[in-house]
N, C-alpha and C positions, 0 to 999 in steps of 0.2 A: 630451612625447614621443609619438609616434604607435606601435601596439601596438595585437594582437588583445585582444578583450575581451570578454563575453558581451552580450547583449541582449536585452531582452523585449518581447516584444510583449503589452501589457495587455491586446487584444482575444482573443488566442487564451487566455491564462492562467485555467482555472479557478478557480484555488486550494487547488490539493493540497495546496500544499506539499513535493511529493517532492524537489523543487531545492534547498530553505531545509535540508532535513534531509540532502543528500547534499553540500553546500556543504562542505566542513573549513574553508575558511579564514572562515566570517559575513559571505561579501559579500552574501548573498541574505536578504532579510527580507521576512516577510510584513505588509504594509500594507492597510487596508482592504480588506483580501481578496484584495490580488491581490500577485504575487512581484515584488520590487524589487530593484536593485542598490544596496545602502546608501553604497558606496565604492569609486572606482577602485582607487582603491590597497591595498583586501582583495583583487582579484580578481587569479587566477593567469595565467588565460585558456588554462588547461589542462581548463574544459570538464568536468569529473566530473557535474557536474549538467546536460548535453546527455541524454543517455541514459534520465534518470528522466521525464521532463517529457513528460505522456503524449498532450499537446494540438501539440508539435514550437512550442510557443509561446519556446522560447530558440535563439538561433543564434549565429555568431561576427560579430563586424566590425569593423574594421581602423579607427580615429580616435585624435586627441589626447585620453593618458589618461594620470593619475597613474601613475607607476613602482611594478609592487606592491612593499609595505613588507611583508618579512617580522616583523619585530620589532614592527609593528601590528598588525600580526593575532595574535599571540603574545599580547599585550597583550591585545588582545578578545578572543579565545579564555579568556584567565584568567579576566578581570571575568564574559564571562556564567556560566563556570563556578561563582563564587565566589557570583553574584547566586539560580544556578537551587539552588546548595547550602543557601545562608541561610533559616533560621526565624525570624520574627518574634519567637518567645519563647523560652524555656526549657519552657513546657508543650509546645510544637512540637514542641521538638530530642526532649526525651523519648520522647514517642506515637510520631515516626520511628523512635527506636532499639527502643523497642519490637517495633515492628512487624515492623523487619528483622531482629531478633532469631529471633521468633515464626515468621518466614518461611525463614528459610536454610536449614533442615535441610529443607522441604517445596518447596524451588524444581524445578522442574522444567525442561527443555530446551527451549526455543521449537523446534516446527515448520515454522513461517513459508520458505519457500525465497525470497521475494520481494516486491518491493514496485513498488508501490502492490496492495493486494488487492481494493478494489472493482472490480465489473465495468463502472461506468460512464468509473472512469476508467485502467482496465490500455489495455495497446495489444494491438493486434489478430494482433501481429506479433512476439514476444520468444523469444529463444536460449534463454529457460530454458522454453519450451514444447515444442520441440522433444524426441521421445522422452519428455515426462512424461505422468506421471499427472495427469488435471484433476479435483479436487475444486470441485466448483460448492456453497455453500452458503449457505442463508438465515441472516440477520445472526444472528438470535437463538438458533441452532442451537446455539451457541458456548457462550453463558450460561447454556442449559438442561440439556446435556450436559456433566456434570463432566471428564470426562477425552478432550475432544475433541482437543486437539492428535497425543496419543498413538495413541487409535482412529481419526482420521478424518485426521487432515491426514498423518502422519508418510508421508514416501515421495509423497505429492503436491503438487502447484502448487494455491495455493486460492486462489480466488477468492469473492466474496460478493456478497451484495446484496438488497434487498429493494422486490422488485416494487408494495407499497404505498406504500412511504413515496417510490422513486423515482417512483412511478407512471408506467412506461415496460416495453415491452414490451422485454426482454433477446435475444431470439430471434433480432434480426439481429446484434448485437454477438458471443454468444457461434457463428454461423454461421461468421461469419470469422475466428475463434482458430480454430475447427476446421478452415475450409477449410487456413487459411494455415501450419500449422503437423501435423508431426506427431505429436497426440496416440493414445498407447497406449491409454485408457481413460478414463471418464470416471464420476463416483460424486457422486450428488447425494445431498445432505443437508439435509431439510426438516421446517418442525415440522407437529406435525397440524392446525394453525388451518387454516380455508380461506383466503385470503390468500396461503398458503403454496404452494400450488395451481400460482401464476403463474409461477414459479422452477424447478417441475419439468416443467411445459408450455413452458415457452423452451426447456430442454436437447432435450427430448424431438422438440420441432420444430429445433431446427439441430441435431441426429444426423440430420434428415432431409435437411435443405439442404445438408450438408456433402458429400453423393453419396459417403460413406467409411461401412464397416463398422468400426463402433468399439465393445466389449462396456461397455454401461453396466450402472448398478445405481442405485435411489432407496432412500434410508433414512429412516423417518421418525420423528423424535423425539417425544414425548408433553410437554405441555406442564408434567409432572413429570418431565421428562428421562430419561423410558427409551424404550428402542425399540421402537417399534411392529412394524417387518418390517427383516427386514438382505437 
């Protein structure tokens, strides 16, 4: 039968993965790096994974295509459940139940407003920027500061990145979330390494490029995790 259906283009496809993880039904899988369509007939062709895919590397198109099989994808949807649930051993299963034990009463609420959070691979252009708070901050920011979600992210759109290990100047990328979008505010969060340096020099240059009065602030972490200046 002929039916809309998703498509990828290998060449645009980073490999984020935001499609594979925004998929419900497991038609999208990640293959030596790049995102695939595993099955005609998992795919709904209702597109939920258009919208994440931050290179516009997925689009629609109209060909002869398995009919989706809902009670297939039911099916797969079980098995990988059943596959990501399994422990190899009983020492496994333990140490798990442990763990989640040990954890529950200390869980805390994810921050997170949205996804993909790198800055090399966000787009430049998203509704959830509009009117937010932009938390720009260095990878490692996260893991040095214990209770960063609560102090730093909660109430902002965050984004991350690290100027070394990308080795890319961030400065045009984050210019055009600011041109393109109306951000209220913007609060960087960086450790004291120099490296760290690169991350508060981009924001600092597209608050300039941006031609927009926007109130920032830089915060810097100490590489025992407390803050140096708020």
């Amino acid at each position: 039968m002929k039916r809309r259906i998703i498509k990828i283009d290998e060449e645009k496809c980073n490999g984020c993965s935001a499609c594979a993880i925004a998929c419900h039904e497991g038609a999208i899988g990640m293959v030596n790096g790049k995102a695939k369509l595993l099955r005609d007939d998992y795919c709904d062709g209702l597109g939920d994974c258009l919208p994440t895919c931050p290179t516009g590397a997925i689009t629609f198109e109209e060909r002869e295509a398995l009919a989706y099989d809902h009670e297939a994808v039911q099916v797969n949807m079980q098995s990988r459940k059943e596959t990501t649930c399994a422990c190899p051993g009983s020492h496994a299963k333990t140490l798990s139940h442990q763990f989640a034990n040990n954890f529950v009463e200390k869980k805390q609420t994810s921050q997170l407003k949205q996804w993909p959070v790198q800055i090399k691979l966000v787009p430049t252009n998203a509704s959830y920027f509009d009117g937010a708070k932009l938390l720009i901050a260095a990878d490692c920011s996260a893991y040095a500061y214990a209770n960063f979600h609560n102090d730093f992210m909660k109430g902002y759109v965050t984004i991350v990145g690290c100027p070394k290990l990308d080795m890319v100047d961030y400065s045009e990328k984050l210019s055009e979330i600011l041109r393109n979008n109306e951000i209220k505010e913007v609060r960087v969060v960086r450790m004291e390494v120099p490296c760290c340096g690169g991350i508060e020099q981009a924001a600092i240059q597209a608050l300039k490029n941006s031609g927009k009065f926007i109130p920032w602030q830089v915060v810097t972490i100490s590489t025992e995790g407390e803050i140096l200046n708020d």
